[in-house]
N, C-alpha and C positions, 0 to 999 in steps of 0.2 A: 426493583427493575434491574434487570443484566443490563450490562454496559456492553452494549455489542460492537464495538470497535476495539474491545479486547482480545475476541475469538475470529476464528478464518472464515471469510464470507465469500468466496470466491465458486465458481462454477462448478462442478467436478469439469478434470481436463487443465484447469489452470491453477497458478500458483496465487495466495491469497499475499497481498501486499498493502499496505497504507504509505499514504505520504501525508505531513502537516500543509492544512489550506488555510484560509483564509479563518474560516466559521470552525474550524477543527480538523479531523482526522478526514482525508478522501480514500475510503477505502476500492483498493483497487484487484481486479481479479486477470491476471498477463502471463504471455510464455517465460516472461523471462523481462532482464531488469529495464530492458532499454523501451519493451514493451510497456513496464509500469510508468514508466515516466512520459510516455506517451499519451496514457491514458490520464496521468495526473494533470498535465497538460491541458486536456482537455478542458479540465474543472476548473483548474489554478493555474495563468498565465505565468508564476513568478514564484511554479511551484520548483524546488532545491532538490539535487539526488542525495544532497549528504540530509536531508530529511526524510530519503524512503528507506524504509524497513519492512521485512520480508517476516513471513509464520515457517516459525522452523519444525512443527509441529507441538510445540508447548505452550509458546511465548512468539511476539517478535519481537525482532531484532533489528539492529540497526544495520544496514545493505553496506559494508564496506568494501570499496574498488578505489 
């Protein structure tokens, strides 16, 4: 079985992003970084931006700002 919180699952149109939740990864599909943490929000009340990371088309990576 693929571990599909490894590859980008996002919409075409958006950027593919994960943040750590609770149960694991919240993969998240946003314009842009403030959007992702919007959207993690929504899953995970006490979701961390220095836990989201973004698909830089390989791999993600961890969102440094």
């Amino acid at each position: 079985m693929t571990d599909f919180t490894n590859r980008p699952l996002a919409a075409p149109g958006l950027i593919s992003y994960r943040c750590k939740g609770r149960y694991g990864w919240i993969m998240i599909g946003a314009r842009d970084h403030d959007d992702a943490m919007r959207e993690a929000y929504r899953s995970y009340k006490e979701a961390k931006r220095e836990e989201l990371e973004i698909w830089d088309g390989a791999k993600y990576r961890p969102v440094l700002e």
